[in-house]
C-alpha positions in Angstrom: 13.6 -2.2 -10.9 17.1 -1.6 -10.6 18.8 -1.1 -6.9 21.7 0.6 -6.0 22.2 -0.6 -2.8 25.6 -2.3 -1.9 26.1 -4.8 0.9 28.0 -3.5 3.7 29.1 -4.9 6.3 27.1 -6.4 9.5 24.1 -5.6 6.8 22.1 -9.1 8.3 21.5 -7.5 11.3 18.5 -5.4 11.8 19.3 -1.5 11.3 17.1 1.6 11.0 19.8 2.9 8.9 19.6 0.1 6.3 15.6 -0.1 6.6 15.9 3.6 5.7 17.9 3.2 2.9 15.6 0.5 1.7 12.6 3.3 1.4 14.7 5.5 0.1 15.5 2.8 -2.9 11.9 1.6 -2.9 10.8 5.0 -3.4 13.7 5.6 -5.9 12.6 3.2 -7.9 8.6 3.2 -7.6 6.4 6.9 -8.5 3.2 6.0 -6.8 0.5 7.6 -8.8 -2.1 9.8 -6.8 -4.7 10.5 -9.4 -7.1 7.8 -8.6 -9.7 6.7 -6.6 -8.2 3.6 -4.2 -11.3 2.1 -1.9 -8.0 0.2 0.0 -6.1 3.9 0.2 -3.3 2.2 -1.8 -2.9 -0.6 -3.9 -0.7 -1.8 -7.1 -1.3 -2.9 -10.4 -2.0 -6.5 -11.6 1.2 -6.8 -13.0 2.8 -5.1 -10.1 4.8 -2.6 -11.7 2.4 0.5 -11.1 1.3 1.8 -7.5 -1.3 3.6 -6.6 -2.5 6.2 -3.3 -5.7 7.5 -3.3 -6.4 10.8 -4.6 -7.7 12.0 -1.4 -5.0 10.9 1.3 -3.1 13.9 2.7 0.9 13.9 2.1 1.5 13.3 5.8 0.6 14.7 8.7 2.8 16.4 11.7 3.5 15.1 15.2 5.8 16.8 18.2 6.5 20.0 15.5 7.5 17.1 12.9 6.3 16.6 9.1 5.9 12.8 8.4 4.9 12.0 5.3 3.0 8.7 4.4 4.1 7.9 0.5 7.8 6.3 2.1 6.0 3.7 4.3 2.5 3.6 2.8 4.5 2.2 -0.9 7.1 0.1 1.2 4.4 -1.4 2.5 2.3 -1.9 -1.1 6.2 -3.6 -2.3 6.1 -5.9 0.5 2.7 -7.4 0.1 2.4 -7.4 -3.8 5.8 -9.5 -3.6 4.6 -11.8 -1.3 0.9 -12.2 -2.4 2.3 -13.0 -6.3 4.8 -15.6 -5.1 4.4 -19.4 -6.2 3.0 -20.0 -2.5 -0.3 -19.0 -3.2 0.0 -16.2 -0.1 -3.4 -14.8 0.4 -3.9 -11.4 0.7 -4.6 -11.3 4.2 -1.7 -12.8 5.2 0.4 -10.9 2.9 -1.3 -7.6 4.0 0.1 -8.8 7.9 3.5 -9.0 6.8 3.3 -5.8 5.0 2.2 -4.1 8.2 4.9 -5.5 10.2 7.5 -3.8 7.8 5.3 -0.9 7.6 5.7 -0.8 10.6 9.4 -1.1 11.1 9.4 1.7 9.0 7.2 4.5 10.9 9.6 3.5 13.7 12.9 3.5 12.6 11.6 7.3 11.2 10.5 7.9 14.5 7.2 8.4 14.8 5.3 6.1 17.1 3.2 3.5 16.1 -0.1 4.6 17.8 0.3 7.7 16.5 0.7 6.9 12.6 -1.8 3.8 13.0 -4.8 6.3 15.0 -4.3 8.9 11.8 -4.1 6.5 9.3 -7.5 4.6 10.7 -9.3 7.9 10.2 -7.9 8.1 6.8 -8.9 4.7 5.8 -12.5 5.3 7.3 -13.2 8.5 5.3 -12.1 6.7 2.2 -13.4 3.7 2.7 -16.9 5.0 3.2 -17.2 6.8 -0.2 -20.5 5.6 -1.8 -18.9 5.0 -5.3 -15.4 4.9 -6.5 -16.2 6.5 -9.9 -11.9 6.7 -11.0 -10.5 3.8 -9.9 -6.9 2.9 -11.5 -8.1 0.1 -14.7 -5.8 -1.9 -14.1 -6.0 -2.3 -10.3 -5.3 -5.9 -8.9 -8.8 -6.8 -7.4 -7.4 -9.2 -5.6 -7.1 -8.0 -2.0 -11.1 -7.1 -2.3 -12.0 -10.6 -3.9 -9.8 -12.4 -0.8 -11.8 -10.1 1.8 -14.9 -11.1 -0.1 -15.5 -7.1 -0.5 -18.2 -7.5 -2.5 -20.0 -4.3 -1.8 -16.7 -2.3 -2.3 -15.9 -4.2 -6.1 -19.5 -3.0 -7.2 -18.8 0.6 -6.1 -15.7 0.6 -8.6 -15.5 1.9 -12.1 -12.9 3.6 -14.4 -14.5 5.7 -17.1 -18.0 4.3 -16.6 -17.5 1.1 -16.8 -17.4 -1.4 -13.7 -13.9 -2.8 -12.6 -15.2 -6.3 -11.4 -16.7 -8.5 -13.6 -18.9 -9.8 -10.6 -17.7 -13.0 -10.6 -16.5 -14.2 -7.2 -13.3 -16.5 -7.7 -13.5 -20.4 -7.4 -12.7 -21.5 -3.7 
């Protein structure tokens, strides 16, 4: 990925401007694919260079006679915890999914839009797709690992690309 942002000045401090701008580079610089089935909504390549939204999440929604749409803060979010989750640390999913949030979060608000408000439509969104009885177009080269960390096992049978099942059913050593 290659950034064009510049450091200005006073650019430690925390700005919506700056978060903004960090969106607009992520977003620059990632195209999110929406031709796949995602149990998770969203989710990233092993390798971390391909990102996904599921096929059937809406562009956005409107609030207070405003568009918002999802992709900017939905990917930021996907950045932030592939990053975190690949580092030498050995970050676990679900603590790389909390940080994620937070920025996620940071995000919806520096763009205005209230917290409850994003969170309550995006809840609903992540029920419908989550309950799908079989996730027949999954991405093949989806990183499992957020579902194998959850211990998801239900979800990781459901999941196939072209017929053939994404997990191998292993679970991973502890």
């Amino acid at each position: 990925m290659s950034f064009r942002f510049r450091p200005k000045d006073n650019d430690w401090l925390m700005s919506d401007k700056i978060l903004d701008e960090a969106d607009r580079e992520i977003l620059a610089n990632v195209k999110p694919s929406s031709k796949f089935d995602v149990p998770y909504v969203a989710g990233y390549s092993r390798d971390g260079k391909k990102f996904y939204i599921d096929h059937k999440l809406p562009k956005g929604f409107e609030h207070g006679g405003r568009a918002f749409v999802v992709a900017t803060t939905l990917i930021l979010h996907e950045v932030v915890e592939k990053a975190i989750e690949d580092e030498e640390a050995g970050i676990p999913y679900q603590l790389a999914h909390q940080i994620a949030l937070r920025a996620e979060r940071a995000a919806v608000e520096a763009a205005k839009m209230p917290w409850e408000i994003y969170n309550r439509w995006f809840d609903k969104q992540v029920s419908e797709i989550g309950s799908r009885d079989t996730y027949d177009n999954c991405p093949p080269d989806l990183d499992l690992q957020p579902y194998l960390d959850e211990h998801d096992w239900a979800t990781l049978k459901k999941m196939y690309h072209n017929g053939k099942p994404l997990w191998d059913g292993k679970k991973p050593a502890k």
